[in-house]
C-alpha positions in Angstrom: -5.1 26.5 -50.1 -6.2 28.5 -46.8 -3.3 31.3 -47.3 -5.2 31.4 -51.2 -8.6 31.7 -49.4 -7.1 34.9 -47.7 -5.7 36.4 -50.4 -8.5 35.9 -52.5 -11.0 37.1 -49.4 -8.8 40.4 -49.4 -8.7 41.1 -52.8 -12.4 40.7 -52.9 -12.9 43.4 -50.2 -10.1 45.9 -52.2 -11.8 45.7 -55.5 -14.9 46.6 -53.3 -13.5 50.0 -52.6 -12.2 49.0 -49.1 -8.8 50.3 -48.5 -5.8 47.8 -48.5 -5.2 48.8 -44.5 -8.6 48.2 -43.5 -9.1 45.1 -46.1 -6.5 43.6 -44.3 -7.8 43.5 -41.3 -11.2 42.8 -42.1 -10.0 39.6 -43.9 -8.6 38.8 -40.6 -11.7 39.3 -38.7 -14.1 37.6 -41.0 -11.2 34.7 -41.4 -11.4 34.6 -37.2 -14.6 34.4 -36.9 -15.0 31.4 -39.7 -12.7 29.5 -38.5 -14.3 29.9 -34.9 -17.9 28.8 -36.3 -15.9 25.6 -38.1 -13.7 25.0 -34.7 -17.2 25.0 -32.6 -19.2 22.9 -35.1 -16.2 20.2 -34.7 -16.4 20.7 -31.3 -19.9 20.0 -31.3 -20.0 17.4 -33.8 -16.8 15.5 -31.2 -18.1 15.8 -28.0 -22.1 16.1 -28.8 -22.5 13.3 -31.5 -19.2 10.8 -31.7 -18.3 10.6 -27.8 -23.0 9.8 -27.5 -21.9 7.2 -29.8 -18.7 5.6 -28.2 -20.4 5.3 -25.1 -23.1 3.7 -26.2 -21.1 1.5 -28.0 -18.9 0.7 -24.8 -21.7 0.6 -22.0 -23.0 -2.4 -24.7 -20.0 -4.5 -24.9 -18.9 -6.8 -22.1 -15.3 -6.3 -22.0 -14.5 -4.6 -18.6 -11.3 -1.9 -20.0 -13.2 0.4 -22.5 -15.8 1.1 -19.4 -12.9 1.8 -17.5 -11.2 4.1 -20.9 -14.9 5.8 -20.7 -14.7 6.6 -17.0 -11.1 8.2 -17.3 -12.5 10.0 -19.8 -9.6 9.2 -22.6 -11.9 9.4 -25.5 -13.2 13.2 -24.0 -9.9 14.5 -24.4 -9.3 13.2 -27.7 -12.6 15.2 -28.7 -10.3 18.4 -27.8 -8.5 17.9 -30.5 -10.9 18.2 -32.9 -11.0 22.2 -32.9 -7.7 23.0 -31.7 -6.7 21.0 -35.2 -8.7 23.2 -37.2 -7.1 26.3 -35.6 -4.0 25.5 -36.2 -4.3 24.8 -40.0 -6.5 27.3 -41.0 -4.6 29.9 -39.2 -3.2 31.1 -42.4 -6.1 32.4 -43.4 -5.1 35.8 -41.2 -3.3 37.6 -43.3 -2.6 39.9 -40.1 1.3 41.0 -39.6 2.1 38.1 -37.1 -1.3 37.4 -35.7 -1.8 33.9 -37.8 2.0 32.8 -36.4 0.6 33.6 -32.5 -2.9 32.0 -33.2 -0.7 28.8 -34.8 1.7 28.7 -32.1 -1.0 29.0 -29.4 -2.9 26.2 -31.4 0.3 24.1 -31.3 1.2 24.7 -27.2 -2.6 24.1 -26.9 -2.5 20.5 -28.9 1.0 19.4 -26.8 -0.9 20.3 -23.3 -3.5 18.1 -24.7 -1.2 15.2 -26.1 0.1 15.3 -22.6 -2.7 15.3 -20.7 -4.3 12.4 -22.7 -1.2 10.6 -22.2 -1.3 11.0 -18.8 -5.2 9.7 -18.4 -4.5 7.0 -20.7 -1.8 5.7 -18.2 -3.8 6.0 -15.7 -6.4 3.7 -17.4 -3.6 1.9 -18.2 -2.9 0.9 -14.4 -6.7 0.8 -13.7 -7.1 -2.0 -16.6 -3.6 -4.0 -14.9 -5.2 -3.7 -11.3 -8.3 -5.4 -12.2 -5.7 -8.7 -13.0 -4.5 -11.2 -10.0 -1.1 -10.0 -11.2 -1.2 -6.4 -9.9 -1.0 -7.9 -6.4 1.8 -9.3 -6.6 3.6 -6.6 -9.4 2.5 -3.4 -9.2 3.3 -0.8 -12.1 2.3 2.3 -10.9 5.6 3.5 -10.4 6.9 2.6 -13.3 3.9 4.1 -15.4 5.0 7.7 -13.5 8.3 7.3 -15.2 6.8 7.1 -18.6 4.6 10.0 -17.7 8.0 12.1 -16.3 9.5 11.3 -19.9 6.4 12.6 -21.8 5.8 15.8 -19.7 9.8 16.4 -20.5 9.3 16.0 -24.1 6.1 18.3 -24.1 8.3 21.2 -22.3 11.4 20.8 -24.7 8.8 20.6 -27.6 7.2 24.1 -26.6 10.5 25.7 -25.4 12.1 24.6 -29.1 9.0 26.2 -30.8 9.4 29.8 -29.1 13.6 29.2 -29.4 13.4 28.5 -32.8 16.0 25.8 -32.1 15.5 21.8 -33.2 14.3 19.7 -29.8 17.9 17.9 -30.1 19.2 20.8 -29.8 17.6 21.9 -26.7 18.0 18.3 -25.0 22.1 18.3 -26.0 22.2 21.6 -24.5 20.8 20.3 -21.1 23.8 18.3 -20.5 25.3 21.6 -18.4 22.1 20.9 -15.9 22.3 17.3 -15.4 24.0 17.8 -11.8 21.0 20.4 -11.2 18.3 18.3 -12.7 20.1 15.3 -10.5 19.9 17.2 -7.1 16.2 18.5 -8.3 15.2 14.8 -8.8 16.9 13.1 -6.4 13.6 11.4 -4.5 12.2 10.4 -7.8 15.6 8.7 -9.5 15.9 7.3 -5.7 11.9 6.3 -5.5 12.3 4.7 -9.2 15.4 2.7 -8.1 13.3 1.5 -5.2 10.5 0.6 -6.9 12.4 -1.5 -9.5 13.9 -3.4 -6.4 10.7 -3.4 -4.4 9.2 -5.1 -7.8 11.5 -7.5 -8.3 12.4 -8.7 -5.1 8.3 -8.8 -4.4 9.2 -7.1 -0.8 5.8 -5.8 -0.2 2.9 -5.1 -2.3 -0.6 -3.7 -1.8 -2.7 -4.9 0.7 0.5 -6.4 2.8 0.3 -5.6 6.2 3.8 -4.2 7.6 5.2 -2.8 10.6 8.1 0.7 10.6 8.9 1.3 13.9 11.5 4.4 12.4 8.1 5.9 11.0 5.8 5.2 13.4 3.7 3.3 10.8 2.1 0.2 11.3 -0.7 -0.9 9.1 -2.0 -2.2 5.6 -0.3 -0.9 2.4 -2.8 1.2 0.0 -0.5 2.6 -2.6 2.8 2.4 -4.1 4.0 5.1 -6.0 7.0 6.3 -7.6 8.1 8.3 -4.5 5.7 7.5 -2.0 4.3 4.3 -0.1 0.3 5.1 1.7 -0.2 3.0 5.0 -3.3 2.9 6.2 -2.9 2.0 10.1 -4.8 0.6 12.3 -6.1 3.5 14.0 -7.1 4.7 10.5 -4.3 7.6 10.0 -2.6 7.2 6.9 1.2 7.3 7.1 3.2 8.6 3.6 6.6 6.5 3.7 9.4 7.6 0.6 9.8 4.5 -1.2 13.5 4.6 -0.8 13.2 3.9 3.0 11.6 0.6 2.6 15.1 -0.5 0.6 16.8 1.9 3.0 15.9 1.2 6.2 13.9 -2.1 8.3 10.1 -2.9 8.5 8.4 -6.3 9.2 5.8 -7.3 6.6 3.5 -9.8 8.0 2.4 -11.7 4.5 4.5 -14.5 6.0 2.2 -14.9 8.7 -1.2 -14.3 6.8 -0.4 -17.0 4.4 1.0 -19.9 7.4 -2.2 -19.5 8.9 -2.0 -18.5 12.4 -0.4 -15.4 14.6 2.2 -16.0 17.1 0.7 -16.1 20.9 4.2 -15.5 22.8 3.6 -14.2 26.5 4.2 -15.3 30.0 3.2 -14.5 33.1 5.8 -15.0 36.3 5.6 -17.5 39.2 6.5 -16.7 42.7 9.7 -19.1 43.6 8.5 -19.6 47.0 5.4 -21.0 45.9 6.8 -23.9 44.0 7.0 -27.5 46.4 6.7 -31.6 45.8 3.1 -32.5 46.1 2.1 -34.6 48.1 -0.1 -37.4 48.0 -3.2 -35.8 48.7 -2.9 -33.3 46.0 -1.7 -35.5 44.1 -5.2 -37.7 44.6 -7.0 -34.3 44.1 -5.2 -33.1 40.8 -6.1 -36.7 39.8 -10.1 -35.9 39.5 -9.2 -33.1 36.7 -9.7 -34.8 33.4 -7.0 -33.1 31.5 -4.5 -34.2 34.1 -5.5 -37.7 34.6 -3.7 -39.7 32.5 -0.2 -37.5 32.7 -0.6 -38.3 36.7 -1.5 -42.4 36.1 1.3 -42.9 34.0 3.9 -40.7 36.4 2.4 -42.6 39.0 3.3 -45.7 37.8 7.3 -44.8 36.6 7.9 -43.3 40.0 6.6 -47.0 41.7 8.8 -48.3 39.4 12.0 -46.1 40.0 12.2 -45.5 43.2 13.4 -47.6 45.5 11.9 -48.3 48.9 13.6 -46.8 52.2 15.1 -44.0 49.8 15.0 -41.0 51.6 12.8 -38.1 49.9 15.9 -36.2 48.2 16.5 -39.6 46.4 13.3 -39.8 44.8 11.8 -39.2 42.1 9.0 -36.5 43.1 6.0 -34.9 41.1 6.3 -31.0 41.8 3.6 -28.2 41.8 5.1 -26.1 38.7 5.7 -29.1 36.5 2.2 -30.5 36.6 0.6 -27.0 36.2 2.9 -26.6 33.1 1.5 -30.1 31.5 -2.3 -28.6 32.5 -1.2 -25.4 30.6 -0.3 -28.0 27.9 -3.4 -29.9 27.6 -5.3 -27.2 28.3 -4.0 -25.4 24.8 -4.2 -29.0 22.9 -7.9 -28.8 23.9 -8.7 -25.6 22.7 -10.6 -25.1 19.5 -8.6 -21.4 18.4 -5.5 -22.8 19.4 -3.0 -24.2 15.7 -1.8 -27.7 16.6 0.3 -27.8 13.4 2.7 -24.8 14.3 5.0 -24.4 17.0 3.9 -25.5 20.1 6.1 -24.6 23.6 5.0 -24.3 26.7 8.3 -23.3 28.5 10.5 -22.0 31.4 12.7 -19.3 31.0 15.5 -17.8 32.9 14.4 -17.1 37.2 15.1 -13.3 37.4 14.3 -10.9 40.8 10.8 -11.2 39.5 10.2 -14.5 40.2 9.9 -18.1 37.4 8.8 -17.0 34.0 6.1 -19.4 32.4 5.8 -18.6 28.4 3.3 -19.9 26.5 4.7 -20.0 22.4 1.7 -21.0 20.4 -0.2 -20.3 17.0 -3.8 -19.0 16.9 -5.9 -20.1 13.9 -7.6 -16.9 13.7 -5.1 -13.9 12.7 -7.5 -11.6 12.6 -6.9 -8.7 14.8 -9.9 -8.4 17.4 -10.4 -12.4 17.8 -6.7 -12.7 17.7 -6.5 -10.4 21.6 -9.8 -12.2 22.5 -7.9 -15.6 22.1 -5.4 -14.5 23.8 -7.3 -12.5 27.1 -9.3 -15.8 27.4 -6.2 -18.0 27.6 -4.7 -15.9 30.3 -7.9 -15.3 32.1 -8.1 -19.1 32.5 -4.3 -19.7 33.4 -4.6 -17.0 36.3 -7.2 -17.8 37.4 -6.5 -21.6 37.9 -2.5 -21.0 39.1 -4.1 -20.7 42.9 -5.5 -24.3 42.5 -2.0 -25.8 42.1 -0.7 -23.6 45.1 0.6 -21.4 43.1 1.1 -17.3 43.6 2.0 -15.3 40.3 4.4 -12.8 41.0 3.5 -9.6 41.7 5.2 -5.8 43.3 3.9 -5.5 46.8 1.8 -2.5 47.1 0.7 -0.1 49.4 -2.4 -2.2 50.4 -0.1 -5.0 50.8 2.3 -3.0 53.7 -0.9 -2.0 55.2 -1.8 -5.7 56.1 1.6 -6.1 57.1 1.2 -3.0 59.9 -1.9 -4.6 60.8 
C-alpha cells in the first residue's frame, strides 16, 4: 500500500511536467517529510496524551509496583516506539535508489536499541518491585536479573550485525563457536561473579544489610549491594569497599548475622595481674571484704566449709585458705551478674589463663545485650574502668612495663 502511495505520488508529479529525475526525488522529499509530520503527531499523541493518562491512572490505584513501573519510566520508553514504528513501515514510500532501505534499517537498529533498553528498565523495576518483599533479604536476584539482561543485550548485537551481514541470526551465533575461548577469557569475572552468586544465593552466605568482616580486603562493614560481579560494603568509617563476588566463595570473611540475631556481642578481654601481688588473706581482710555486699554471702559460706575442713593444730600449708585473686575473681563475678547490660543467658566465664612474663591473665568472656556499636565499647570501658579501679582494694597490682618515671623513683 505505502510503495503504491509512492508510485502513485510520482506519477502524479511526471504527468505534471516534472521530469522523472527530479519527480523522483521530489516524491522522496515530500514522502520524508509526511512521514515526519505522522512520526511527530504519534509522538505527540504517546508521550503528550497516553503516558498524562497512565499516570493518572497509576498515581490513583493503590498497588505499590506500577508507581514504581512509572518511576523507572517503563511506559516512557514504550512511547518511543510509537514513531520509530511508523518510520520503519512507511519507509517505502521513498522511492529513492537505496535511501528507503537506510531509513528502514536505521528505523529497525533504532527499535532493537529501544527493545533493549526497555528491557533493561523493566528489570530493573523488576528488582525494585522484589525488594519491596521480606524475601529480597534473604534472596536477592539482582545478579541473576544482569544475566538476563547480558542475554538480551547479546541477542540485540547479533540481531543488528545479522541485519547489515545479510546472514540469519543462527547463523551468526553458530559461527561464534570459533570465539568461545575469547568470549571466555573476556568474561571470565562475570561467568565467575554468576557462579558466585548462584552459591551465595543458595547457600544464604550473606545478604544485604549483613554485617561482615574481610581482613584480605580491608573491608569491614554493612553489605549495600550484591551484584553480578561486585559486592558494595559500606564500613564503618563510611568508605565503601567494592569486593568481586567470586572472593566471598573464594576466600574467608566473618559475617556477624549470627551474632545480631543471638542477641548480644561477645565481651572477651583481660587485663594481667602482677604474681607478686597475689597472698592468703588474712583475717582482717577477710572481716573487711565481708562488709561489701556482693561478697558477703560467697565469704559466709567459705567461712563456714573452711571451719568445717580444717582441722585444728594443722599448720597453715595444710589448710584450706581464702586467697586475694580468688575472691577478687568471684567480685568480678557478681559484679557482671549484677549488671543490667551484661546477657545472663549466654556464655558466662570469668577465667584464668596461662601465667606468661607478663604476669596472671584475668579474662572476662561475657555477652552484652546491646550489640550496637557505640554502647557496645561504652559497656565495655565502664566494666574495666570499675575492675581497675577496684583491683588495689584487694591488694592487688595489675601488671604493668616499668617506665622511665618508675627508674626515676628507684634512683631516688
Amino acid at each position: 500500500m505505502k510503495e503504491l502511495l509512492g508510485v502513485q505520488l510520482k506519477n502524479w508529479l511526471i504527468s505534471g511536467g516534472i521530469a522523472e529525475y527530479w519527480a523522483i526525488i521530489l516524491q522522496s522529499v515530500i514522502a520524508i517529510f509526511i512521514v515526519i509530520i505522522i512520526a511527530w503527531i504519534a509522538n505527540l499523541i504517546a508521550k503528550k496524551i497516553l503516558i498524562s493518562i497512565i499516570t493518572k491512572l497509576v498515581r490513583k490505584t493503590k498497588t505499590h509496583w506500577d508507581d514504581i513501573l512509572l518511576e523507572r519510566k517503563v511506559f516512557n520508553k514504550i512511547a518511543h516506539f510509537a514513531p520509530a514504528v511508523i518510520i520503519y513501515f512507511s519507509a517505502g514510500m521513498i522511492d529513492y535508489s537505496g535511501l528507503n532501505n537506510f531509513i528502514q534499517n536505521g528505523a529497525y537498529v533504532y527499535m532493537v536499541i529501544l527493545a533493549i533498553m526497555l528491557i533493561d528498565t523493566f528489570l530493573n523495576a523488576g528488582n525494585d518491585i522484589y525488594n519491596t518483599m521480606p524475601v529480597s533479604k534473604t534472596r536477592p536476584i539482582k545478579g541473576f536479573l544482569q544475566i538476563v539482561k547480558i542475554f538480551f543485550y547479546a541477542m540485540g548485537i547479533i540481531s543488528i550485525l545479522a541485519l547489515f551481514s545479510d546472514k540469519e541470526p543462527l547463523t551468526i551465533i553458530a559461527g561464534m563457536g570459533a570465539f568461545a575461548a575469547v568470549i571466555l577469557l573476556i568474561f571470565k569475572d562475570t561467568i565467575l561473579g554468576f557462579v558466585a552468586s548462584i552459591q551465595l544465593s543458595a547457600d544464604k552466605m550473606v545478604n544485604i544489610g549483613d554485617w561482615i568482616s574481610m581482613p584480605s580486603k580491608n573491608t569491614d562493614g554493612t553489605v549495600i549491594d550484591i551484584s553480578l560481579n561486585t559486592v558494595k560494603v559500606q564500613n564503618w568509617d563510611k568508605t565503601i569497599s567494592t569486593i568481586p563476588t567470586y572472593a566471598l566463595v573464594s576466600e574467608s570473611f566473618s559475617n556477624w548475622k549470627g551474632m545480631e540475631e543471638s542477641g548480644g556481642r561477645r565481651i572477651k578481654r583481660h587485663l594481667n595481674l602482677d604474681v607478686k601481688s597475689i597472698h592468703f588473706l588474712s583475717d582482717d581482710e577477710i572481716e573487711k571484704f565481708e562488709k561489701i555486699h556482693l561478697l558477703k554471702d560467697y565469704l559466709i559460706e567459705k567461712k563456714n566449709e573452711i571451719r568445717s575442713n580444717n582441722p585444728k593444730g594443722e599448720i597453715p600449708v595444710n589448710q584450706k585458705r581464702l586467697t586475694n585473686i580468688g575472691t577478687f575473681r568471684k567480685y568480678v563475678e557478681a559484679y557482671l551478674h549484677k549488671h543490667p547490660k551484661i546477657h545472663n543467658k549466654m556464655t558466662f566465664l570469668v577465667r584464668q589463663l596461662q601465667p606468661t612474663e607478663k604476669g596472671l591473665p584475668l579474662e572476662i568472656y561475657v555477652f552484652s545485650n546491646d550489640q550496637e556499636w557505640a554502647n557496645y565499647e561504652a559497656i565495655q570501658a565502664d566494666i574495666f574502668d570499675h575492675i581497675l579501679a577496684i583491683v588495689p582494694e584487694f591488694n592487688l597490682r595489675v601488671f604493668q612495663n616499668p617506665t622511665g618515671d618508675d627508674f626515676q623513683k628507684l634512683a631516688k
